[in-house]
VOBA-1610 file (N, C-alpha, C; in pm, whole numbers, padded with zeros to 5 digits, always signed):
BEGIN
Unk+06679+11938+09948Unk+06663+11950+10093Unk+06516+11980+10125Unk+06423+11911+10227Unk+06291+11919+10313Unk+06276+12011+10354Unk+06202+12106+10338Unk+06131+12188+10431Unk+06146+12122+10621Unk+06126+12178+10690Unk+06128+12120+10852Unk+05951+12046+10791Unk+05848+12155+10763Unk+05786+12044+10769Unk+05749+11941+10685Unk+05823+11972+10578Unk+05787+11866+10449Unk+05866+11719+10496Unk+05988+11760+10564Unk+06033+11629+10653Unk+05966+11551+10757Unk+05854+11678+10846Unk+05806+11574+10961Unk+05688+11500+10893Unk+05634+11536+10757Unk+05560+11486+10671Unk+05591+11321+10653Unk+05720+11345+10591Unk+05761+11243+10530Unk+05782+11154+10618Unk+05836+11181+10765Unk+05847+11104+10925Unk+05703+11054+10952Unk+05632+11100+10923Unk+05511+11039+10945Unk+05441+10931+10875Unk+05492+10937+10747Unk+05423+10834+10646Unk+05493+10736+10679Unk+05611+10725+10680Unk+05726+10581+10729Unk+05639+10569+10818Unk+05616+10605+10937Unk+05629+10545+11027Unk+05461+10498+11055Unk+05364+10562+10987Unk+05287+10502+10976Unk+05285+10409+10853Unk+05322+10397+10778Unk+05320+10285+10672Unk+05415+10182+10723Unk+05529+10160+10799Unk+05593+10049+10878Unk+05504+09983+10972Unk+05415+10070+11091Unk+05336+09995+11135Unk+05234+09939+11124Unk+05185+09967+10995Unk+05029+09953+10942Unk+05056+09876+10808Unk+05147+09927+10740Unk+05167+09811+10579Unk+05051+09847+10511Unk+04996+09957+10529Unk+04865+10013+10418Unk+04897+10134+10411Unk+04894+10196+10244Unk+04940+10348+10183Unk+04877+10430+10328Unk+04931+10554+10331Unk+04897+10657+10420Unk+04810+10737+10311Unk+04633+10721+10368Unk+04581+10881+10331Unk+04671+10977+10373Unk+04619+11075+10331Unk+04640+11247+10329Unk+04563+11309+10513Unk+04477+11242+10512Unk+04383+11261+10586Unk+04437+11169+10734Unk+04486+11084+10683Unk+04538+11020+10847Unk+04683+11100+10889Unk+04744+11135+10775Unk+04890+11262+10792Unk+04740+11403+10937Unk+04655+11471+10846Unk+04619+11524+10913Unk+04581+11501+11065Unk+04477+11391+11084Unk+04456+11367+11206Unk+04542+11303+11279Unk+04621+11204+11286Unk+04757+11173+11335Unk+04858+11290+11395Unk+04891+11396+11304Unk+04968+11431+11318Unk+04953+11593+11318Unk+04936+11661+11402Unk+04845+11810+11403Unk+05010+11884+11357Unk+04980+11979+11221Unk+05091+12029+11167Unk+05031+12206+11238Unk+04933+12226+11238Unk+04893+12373+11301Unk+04859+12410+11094Unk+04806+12332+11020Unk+04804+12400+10889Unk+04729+12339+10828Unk+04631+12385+10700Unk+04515+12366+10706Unk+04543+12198+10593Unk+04418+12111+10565Unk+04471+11994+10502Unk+04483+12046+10363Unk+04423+12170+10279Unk+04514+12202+10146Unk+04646+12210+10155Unk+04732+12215+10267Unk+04848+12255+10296Unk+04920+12123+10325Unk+04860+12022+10374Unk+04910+11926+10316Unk+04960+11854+10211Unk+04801+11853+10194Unk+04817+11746+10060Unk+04887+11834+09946Unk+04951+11993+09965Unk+05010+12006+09852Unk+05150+11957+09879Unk+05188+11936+09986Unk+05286+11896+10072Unk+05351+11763+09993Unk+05224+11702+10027Unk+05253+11529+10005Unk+05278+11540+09835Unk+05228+11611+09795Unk+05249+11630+09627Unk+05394+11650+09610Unk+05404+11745+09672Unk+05574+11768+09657Unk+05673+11671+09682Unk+05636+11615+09788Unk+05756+11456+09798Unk+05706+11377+09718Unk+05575+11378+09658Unk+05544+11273+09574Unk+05644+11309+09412Unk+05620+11403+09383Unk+05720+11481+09253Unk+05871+11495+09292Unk+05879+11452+09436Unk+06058+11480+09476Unk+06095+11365+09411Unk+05992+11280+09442Unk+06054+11132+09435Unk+06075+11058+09575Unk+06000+11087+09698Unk+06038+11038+09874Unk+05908+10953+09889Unk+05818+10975+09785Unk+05678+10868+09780Unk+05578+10859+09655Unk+05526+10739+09685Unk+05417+10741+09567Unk+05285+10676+09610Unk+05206+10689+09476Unk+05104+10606+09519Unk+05080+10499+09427Unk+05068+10391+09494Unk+05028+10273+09380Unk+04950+10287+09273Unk+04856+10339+09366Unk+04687+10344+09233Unk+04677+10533+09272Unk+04624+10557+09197Unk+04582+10725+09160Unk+04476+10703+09321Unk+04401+10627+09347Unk+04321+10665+09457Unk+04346+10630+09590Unk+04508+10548+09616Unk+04535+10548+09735Unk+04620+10623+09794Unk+04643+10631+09865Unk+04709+10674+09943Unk+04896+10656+09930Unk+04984+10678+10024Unk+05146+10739+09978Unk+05159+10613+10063Unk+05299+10577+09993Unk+05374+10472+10043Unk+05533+10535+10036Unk+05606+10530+10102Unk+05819+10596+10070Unk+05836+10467+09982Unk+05920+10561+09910Unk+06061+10533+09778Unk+06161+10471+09850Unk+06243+10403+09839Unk+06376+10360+09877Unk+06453+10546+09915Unk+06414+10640+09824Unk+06460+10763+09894Unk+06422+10845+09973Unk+06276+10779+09983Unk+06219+10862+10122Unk+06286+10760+10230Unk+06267+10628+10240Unk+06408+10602+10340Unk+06496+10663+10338Unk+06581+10659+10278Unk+06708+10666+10271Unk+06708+10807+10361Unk+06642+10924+10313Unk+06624+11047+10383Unk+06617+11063+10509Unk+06519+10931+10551Unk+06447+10952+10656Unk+06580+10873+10767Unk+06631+10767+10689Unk+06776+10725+10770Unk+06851+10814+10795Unk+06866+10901+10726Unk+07014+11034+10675Unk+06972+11096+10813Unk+06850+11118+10871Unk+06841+11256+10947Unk+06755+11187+11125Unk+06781+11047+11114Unk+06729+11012+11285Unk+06805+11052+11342Unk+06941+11073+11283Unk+07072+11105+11408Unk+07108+10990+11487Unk+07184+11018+11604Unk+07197+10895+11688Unk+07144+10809+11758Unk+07103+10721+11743Unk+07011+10603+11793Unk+07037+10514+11901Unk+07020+10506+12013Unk+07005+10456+12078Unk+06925+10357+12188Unk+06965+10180+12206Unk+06870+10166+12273Unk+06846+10235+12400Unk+06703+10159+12476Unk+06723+10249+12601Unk+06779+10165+12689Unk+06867+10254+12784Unk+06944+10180+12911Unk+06931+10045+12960Unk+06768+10045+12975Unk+06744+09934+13048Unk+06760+09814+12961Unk+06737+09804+12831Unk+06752+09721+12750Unk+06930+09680+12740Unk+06965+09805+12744Unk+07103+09784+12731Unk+07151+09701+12832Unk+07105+09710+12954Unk+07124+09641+13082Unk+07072+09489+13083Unk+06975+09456+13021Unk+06902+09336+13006Unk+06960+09268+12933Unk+07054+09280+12804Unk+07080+09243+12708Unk+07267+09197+12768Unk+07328+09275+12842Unk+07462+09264+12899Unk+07448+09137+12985Unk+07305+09165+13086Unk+07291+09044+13178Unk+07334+08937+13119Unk+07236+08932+13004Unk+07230+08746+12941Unk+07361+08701+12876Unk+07435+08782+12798Unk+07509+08768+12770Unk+07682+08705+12887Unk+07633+08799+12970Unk+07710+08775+13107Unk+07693+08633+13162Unk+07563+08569+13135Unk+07504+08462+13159Unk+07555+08368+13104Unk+07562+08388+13008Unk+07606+08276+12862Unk+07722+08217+12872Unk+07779+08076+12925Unk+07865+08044+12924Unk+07923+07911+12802Unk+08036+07915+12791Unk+08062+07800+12677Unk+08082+07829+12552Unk+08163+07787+12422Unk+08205+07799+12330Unk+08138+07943+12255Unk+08254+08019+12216Unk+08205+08164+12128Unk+08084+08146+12040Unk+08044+08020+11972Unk+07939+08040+11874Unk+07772+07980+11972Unk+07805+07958+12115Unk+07693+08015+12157Unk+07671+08149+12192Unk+07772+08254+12197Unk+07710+08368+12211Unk+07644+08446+12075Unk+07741+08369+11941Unk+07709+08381+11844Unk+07530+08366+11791Unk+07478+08233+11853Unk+07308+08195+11821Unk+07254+08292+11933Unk+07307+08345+12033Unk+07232+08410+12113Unk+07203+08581+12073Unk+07312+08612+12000Unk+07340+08733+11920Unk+07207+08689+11819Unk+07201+08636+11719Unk+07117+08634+11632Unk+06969+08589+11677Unk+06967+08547+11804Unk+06856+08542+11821Unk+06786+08625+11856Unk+06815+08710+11962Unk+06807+08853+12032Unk+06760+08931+11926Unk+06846+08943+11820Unk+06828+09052+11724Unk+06720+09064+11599Unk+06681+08868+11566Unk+06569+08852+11514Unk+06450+08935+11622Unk+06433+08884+11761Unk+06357+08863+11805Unk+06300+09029+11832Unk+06401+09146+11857Unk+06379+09260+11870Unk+06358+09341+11767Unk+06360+09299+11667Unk+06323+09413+11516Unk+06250+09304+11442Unk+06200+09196+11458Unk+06090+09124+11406Unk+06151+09103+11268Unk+06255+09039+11250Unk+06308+09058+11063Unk+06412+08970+11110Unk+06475+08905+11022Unk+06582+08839+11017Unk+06689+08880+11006Unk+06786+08807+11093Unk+06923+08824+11182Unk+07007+08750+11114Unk+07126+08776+11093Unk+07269+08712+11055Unk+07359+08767+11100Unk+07458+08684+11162Unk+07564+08676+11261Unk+07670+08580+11156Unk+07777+08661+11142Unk+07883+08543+11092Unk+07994+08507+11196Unk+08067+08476+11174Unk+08163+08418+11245Unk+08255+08500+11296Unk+08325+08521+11378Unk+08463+08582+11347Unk+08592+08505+11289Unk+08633+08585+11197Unk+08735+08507+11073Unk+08885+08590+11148Unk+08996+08510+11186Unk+09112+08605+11224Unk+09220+08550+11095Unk+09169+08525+10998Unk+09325+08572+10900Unk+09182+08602+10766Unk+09242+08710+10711Unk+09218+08688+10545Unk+09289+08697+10463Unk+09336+08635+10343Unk+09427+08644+10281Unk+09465+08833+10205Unk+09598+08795+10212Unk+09674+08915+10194Unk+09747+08932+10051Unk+09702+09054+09995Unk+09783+09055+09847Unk+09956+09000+09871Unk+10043+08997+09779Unk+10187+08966+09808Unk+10283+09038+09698Unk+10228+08963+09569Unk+10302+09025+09474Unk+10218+08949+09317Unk+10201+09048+09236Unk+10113+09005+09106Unk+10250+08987+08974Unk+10202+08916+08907Unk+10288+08942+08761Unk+10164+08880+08667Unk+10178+08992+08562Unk+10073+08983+08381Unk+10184+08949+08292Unk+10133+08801+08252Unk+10237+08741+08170Unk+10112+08781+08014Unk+10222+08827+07890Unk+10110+08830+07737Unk+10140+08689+07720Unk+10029+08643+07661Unk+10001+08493+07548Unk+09936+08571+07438Unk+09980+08446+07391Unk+09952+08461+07207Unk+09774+08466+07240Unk+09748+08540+07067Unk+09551+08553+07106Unk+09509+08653+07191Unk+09629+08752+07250Unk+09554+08860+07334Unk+09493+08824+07458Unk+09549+08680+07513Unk+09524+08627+07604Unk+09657+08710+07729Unk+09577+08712+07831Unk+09705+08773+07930Unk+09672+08654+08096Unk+09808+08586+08140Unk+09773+08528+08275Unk+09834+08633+08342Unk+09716+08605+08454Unk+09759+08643+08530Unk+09794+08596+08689Unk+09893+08588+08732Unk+09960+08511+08869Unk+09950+08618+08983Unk+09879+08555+09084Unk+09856+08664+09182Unk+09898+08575+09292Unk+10016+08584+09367Unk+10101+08590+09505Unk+10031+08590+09627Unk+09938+08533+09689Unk+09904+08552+09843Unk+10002+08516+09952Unk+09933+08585+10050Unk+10013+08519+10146Unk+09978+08388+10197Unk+10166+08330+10209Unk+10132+08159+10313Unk+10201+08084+10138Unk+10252+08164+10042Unk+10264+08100+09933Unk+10174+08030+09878Unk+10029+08122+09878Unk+09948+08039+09797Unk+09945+08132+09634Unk+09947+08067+09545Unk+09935+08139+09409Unk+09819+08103+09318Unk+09738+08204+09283Unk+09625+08131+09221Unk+09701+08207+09057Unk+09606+08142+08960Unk+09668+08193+08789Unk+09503+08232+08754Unk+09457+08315+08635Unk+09360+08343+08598Unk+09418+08380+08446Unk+09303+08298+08341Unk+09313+08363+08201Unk+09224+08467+08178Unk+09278+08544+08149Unk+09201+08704+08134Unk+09192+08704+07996Unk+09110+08763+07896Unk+09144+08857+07793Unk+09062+08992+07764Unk+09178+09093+07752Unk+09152+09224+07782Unk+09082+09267+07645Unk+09016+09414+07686Unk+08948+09461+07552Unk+08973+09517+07493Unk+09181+09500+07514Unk+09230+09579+07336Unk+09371+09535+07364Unk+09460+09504+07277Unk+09592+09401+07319Unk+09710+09525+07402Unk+09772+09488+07480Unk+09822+09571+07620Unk+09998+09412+07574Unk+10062+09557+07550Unk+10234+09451+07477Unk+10298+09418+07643Unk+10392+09314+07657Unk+10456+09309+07791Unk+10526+09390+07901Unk+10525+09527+07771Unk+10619+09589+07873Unk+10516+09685+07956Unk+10390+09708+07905Unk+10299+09778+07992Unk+10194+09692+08082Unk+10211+09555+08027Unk+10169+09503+08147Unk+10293+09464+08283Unk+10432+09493+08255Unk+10516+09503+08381Unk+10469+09602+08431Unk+10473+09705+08386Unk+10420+09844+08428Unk+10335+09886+08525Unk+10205+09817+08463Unk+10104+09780+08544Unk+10089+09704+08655Unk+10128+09583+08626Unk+10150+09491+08775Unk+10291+09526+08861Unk+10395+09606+08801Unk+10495+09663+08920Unk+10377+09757+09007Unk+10299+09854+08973Unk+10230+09954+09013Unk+10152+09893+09078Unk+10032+09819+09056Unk+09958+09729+09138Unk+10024+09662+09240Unk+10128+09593+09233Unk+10198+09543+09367Unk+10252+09608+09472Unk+10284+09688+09408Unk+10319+09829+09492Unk+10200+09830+09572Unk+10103+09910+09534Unk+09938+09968+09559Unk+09900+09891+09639Unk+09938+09733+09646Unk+09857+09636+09731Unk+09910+09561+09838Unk+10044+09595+09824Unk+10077+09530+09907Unk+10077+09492+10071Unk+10051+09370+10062Unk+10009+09333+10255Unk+09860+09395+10279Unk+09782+09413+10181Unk+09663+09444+10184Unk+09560+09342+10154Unk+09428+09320+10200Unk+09315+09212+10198Unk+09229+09270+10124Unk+09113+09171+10102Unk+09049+09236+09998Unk+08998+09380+10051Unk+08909+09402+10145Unk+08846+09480+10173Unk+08940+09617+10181Unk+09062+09597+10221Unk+09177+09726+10211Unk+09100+09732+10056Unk+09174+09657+09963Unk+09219+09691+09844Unk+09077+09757+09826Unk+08956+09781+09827Unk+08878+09807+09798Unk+08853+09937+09854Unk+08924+09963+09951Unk+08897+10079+10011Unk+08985+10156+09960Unk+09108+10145+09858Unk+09189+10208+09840Unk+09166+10386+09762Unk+09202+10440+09849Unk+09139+10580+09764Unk+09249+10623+09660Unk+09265+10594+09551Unk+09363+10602+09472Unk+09280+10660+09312Unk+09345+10741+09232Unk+09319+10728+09053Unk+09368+10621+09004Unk+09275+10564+08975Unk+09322+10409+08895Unk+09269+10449+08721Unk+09349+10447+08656Unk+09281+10433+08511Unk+09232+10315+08442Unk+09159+10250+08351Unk+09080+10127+08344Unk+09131+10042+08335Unk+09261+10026+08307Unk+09285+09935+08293Unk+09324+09833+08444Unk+09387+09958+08507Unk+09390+09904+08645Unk+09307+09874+08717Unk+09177+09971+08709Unk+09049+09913+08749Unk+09018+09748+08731Unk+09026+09750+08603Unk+08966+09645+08550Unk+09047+09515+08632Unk+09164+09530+08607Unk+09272+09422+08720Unk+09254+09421+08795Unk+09237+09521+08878Unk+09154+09529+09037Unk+09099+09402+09051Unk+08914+09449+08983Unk+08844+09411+09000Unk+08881+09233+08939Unk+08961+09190+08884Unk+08994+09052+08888Unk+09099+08990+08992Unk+09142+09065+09030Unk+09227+09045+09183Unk+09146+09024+09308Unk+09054+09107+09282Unk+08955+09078+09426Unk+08858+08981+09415Unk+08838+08925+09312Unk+08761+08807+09234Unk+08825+08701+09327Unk+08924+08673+09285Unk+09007+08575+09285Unk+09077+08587+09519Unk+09100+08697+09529Unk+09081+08716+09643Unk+08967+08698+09770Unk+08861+08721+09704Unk+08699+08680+09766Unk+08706+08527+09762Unk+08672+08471+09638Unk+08658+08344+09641Unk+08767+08238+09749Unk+08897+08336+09749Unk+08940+08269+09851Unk+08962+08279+10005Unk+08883+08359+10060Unk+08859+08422+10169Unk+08748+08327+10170Unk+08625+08303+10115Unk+08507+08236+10126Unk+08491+08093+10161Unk+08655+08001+10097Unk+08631+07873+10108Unk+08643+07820+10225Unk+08674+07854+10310Unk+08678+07812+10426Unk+08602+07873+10564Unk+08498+07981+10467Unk+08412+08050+10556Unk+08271+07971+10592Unk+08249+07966+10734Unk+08150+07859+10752Unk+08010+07940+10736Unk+07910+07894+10703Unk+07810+07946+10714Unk+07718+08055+10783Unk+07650+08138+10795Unk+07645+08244+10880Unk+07526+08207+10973Unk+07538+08228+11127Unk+07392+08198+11184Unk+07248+08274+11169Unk+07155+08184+11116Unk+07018+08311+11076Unk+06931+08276+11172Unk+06844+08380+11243Unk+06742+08335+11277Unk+06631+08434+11221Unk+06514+08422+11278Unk+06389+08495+11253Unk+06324+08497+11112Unk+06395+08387+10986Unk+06281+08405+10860Unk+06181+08398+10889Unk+06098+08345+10995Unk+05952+08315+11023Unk+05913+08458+11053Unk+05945+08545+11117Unk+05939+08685+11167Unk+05933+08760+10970Unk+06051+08734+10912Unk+06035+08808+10793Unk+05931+08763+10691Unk+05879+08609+10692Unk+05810+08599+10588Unk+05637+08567+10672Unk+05652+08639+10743Unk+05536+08625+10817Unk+05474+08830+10785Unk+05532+08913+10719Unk+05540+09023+10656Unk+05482+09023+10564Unk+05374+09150+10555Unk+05261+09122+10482Unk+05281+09172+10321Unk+05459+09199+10289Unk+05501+09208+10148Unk+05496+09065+10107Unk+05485+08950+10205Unk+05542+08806+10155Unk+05401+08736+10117Unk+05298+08759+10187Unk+05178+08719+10139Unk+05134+08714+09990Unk+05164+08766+09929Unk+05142+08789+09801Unk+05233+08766+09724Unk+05332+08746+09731Unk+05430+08769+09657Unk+05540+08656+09691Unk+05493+08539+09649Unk+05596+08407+09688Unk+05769+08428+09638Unk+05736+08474+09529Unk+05912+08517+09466Unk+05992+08579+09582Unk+05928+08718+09617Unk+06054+08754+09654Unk+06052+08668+09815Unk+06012+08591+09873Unk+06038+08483+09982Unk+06187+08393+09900Unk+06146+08362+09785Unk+06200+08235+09701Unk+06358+08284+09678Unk+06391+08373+09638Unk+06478+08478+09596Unk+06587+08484+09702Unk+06522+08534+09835Unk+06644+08526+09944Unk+06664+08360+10005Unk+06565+08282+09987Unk+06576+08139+10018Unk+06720+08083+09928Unk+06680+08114+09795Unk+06799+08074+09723Unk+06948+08079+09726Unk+06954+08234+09797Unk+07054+08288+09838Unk+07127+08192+09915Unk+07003+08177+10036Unk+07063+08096+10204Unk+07106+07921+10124Unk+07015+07869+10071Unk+07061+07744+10005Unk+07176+07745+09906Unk+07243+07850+09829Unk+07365+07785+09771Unk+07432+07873+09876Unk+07434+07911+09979Unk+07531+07973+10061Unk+07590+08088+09981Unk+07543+08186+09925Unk+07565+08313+09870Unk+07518+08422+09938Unk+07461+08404+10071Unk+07391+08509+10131Unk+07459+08609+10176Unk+07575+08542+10221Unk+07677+08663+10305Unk+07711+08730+10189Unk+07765+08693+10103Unk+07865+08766+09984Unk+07732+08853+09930Unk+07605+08785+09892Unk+07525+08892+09828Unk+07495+09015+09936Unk+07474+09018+10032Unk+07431+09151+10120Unk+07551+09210+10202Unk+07663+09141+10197Unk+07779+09240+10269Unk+07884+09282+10136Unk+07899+09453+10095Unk+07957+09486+10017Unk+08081+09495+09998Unk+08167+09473+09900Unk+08302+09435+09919Unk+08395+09548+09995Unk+08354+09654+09965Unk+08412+09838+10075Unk+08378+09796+10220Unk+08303+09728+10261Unk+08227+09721+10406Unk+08329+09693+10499Unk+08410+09796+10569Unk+08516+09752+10633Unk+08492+09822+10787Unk+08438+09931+10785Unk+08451+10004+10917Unk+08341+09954+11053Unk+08296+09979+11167Unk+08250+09915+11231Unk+08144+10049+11264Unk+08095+10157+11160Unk+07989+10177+11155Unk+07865+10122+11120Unk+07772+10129+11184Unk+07637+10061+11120Unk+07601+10124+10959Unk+07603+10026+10819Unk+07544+10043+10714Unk+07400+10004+10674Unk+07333+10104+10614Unk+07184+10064+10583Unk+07197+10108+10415Unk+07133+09970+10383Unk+07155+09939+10239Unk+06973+09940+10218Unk+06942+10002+10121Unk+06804+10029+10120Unk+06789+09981+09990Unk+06681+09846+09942Unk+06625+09837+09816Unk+06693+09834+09738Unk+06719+09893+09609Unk+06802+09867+09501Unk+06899+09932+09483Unk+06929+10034+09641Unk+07117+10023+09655Unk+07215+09881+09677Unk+07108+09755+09693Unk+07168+09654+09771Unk+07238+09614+09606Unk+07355+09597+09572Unk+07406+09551+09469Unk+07340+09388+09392Unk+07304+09345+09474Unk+07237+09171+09438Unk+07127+09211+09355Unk+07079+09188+09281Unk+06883+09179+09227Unk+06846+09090+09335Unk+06850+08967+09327Unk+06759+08921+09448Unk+06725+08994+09565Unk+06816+09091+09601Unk+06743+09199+09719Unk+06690+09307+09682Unk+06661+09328+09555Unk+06652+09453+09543Unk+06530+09493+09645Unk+06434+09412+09669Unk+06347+09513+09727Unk+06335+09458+09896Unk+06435+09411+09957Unk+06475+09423+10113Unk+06593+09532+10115Unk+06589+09563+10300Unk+06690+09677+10307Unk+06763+09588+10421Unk+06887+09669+10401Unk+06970+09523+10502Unk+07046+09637+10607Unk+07068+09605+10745Unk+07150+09695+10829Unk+07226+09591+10879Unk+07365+09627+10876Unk+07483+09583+10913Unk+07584+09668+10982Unk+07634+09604+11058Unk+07804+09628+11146Unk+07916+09526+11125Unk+08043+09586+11161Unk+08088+09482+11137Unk+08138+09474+11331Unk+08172+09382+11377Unk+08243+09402+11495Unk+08382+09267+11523Unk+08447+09326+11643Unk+08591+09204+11633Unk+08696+09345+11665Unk+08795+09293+11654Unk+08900+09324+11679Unk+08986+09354+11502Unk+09019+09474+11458Unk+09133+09512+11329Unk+09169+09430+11334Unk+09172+09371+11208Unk+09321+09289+11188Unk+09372+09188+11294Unk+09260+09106+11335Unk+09289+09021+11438Unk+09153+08896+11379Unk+09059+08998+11416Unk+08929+08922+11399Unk+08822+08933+11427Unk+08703+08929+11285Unk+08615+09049+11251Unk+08513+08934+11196Unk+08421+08982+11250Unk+08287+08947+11169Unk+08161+08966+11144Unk+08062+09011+11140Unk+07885+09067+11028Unk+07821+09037+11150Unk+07689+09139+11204Unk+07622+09145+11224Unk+07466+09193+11183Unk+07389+09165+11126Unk+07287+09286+11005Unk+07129+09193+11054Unk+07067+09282+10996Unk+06936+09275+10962Unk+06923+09224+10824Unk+06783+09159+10823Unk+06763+09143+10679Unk+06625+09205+10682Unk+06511+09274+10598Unk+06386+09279+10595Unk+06381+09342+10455Unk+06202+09335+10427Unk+06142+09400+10364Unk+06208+09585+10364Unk+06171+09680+10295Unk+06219+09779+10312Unk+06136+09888+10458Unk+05996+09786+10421Unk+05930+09851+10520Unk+05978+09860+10674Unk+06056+09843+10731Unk+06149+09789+10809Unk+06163+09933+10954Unk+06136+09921+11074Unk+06157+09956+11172Unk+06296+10050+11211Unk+06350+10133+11121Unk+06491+10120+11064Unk+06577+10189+11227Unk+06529+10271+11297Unk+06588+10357+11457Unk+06590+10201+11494Unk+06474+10150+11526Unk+06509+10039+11638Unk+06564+09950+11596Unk+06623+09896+11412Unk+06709+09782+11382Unk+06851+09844+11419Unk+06874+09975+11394Unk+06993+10015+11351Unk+07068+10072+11516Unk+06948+10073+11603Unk+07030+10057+11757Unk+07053+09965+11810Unk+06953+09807+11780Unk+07019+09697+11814Unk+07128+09675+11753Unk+07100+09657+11622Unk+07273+09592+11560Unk+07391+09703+11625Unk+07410+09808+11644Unk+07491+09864+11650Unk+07568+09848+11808Unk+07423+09819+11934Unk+07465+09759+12032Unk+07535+09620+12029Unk+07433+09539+11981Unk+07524+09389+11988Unk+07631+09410+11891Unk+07665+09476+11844Unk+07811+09467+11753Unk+07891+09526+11877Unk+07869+09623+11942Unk+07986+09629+12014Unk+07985+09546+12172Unk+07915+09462+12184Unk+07868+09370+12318Unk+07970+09246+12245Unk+07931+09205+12037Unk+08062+09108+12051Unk+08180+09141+12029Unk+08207+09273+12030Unk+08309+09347+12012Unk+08424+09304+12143Unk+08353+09326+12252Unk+08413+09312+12365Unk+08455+09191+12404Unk+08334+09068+12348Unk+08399+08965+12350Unk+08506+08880+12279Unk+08483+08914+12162Unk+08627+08888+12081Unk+08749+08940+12125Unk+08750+09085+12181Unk+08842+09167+12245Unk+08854+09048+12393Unk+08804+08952+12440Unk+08815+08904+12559Unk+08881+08785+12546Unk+08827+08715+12435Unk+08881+08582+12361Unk+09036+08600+12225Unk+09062+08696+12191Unk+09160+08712+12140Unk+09279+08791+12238Unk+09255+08888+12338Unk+09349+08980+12378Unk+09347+08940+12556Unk+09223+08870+12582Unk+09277+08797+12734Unk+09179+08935+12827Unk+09200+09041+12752Unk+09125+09199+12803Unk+08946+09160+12906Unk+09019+09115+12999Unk+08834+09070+13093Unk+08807+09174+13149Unk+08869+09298+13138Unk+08802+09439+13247Unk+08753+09521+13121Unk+08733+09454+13027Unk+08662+09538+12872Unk+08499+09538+12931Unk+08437+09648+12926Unk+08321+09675+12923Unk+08220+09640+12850Unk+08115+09544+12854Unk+08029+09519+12730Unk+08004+09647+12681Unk+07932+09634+12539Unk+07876+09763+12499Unk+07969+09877+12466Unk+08089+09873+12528Unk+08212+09988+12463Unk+08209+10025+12366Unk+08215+10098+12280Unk+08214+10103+12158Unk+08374+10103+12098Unk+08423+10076+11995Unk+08556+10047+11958Unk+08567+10119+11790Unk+08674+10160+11807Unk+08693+10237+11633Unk+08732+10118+11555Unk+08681+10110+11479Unk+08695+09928+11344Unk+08769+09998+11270Unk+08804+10142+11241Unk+08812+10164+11129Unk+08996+10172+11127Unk+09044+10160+11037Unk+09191+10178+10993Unk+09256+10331+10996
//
């Protein structure tokens, strides 16, 4: 835990290193930012988050740049974010404006949101069915081979050859898949993932090939997600230098892996998530931070709103837009699925189960 002022320390380097993209002297902490304490009292300061681990310095003679955990910190403690009114008001107008098929409010959502946090925007669709567990059975084959038949709903059945990492006889794999069917039943992936349960490995391990096989089929018929603003992100003075990591999220958007790499398979509630650097599970992101919502209607119909950027990233003002336009298409899905036209833009709505 920060000192009060070892935190407004650390508030200061973000936010001068977001707007500037050059290490923070010691000396611009001082004049910038009058602590009432002398600059030895700083810079032993900055030492200390530098040894916390909340910053570093590239070279021994420059200046501090934040860690993925001096974000992360510095996210933990803005508190509630909000845009201001008038924006909120400006942003309802147009939308109010916008007439004609849902996926123009959709490009208008992602455009807005590139255009106000200078970083790139993705908007997916809203999806109203995902497939639903039903019922599993683990058949043994010879070779320590085990299929496995997994039941969706609509009678679709997919089969998978597994082989486990120590031979498991038939009667404990009934065992297992009676228990798992149980555990899952009428549940989607993202339930199953949320499930707060003791699973021992082996069930783990099934899990995690159930939701395999569950993702991939949730995905095939998922259309592409709307992006705008890469010109905004690779116009960022991490991209100048450094063609890879441009190349890296390009790759992503060209085999259409983008959604699945930056939205995590738990991501179910319609709080705003900020995934910082090399919490983002992908390597190709490791060093962007991504903010996401989800918005829609439970169990009706739901779909991604996020940021994409560098880590250096504006994080109060990404994480009050997305969190507004998630609940602005909140209302409209709520308008286009439930008929509900006296729904308030901007309402906010509980996503969560």
């Amino acid at each position: 835990m920060l000192s009060q002022r070892q935190q407004k320390i650390l508030d200061n380097i973000i936010l001068q290193y977001v707007t500037r993209a050059k290490p923070v002297p010691s000396q611009s902490i001082i004049s910038d930012f009058s602590l009432g304490v002398s600059s030895a009292t700083i810079r032993a300061e900055m030492a200390h988050l530098e040894e916390a681990g909340y910053i570093l310095r590239p070279h021994t003679s420059a200046g501090s740049i934040p860690t993925d955990k001096g974000y992360r910190y510095y996210v933990e403690t803005i508190g509630n974010i909000q845009l201001p009114q008038a924006e909120q008001e400006q942003l309802r107008h147009l939308f109010n404006r916008m007439e004609g098929e849902f996926d123009h409010w959709l490009d208008l959502a992602a455009s807005i949101l590139a255009g106000m946090v200078h970083n790139t925007a993705v908007v997916s669709a809203p999806r109203s069915t995902f497939c639903t567990f039903k019922h599993l059975e683990l058949v043994s084959l010879q070779d320590l081979m085990v299929l496995l038949i997994l039941v969706l709903n609509g009678a679709r059945v997919r089969q998978l050859l597994i082989t486990p990492d120590h031979p498991i006889d038939q009667a404990a794999l009934t065992t297992l898949s009676n228990k798992l069917s149980s555990l899952y039943s009428s549940l989607n992936a993202q339930e199953i993932s949320g499930v707060n349960k003791e699973l021992g490995l082996a069930e783990q391990k099934m899990t995690e090939h159930i939701l395999k096989i569950m993702e991939d089929e949730d995905e095939q018929d998922t259309p592409e997600p709307y992006l705008d603003g890469l010109h905004f992100l690779f116009s960022q003075p991490e991209f100048v230098n450094n063609r890879g990591l441009a190349l890296s999220l390009m790759e992503l958007i060209e085999e259409g892996r983008l959604l699945r790499s930056i939205v995590p398979p738990e991501f179910t509630g319609r709080r705003v998530e900020v995934i910082i650097g090399k919490e983002n599970r992908s390597k190709p992101i490791h060093e962007y931070s991504i903010i996401l919502s989800r918005y829609g209607t439970p169990r009706r119909a739901s779909g991604t709103i996020g940021v994409i950027g560098p880590t250096r990233m504006p994080y109060a003002r990404a994480i009050a837009t997305v969190s507004f336009l998630a609940s602005v298409l909140s209302r409209l899905v709520d308008d286009l699925y439930e008929g509900n036209s006296s729904a308030e833009a901007g309402s906010p709505e509980d996503f969560d189960s």
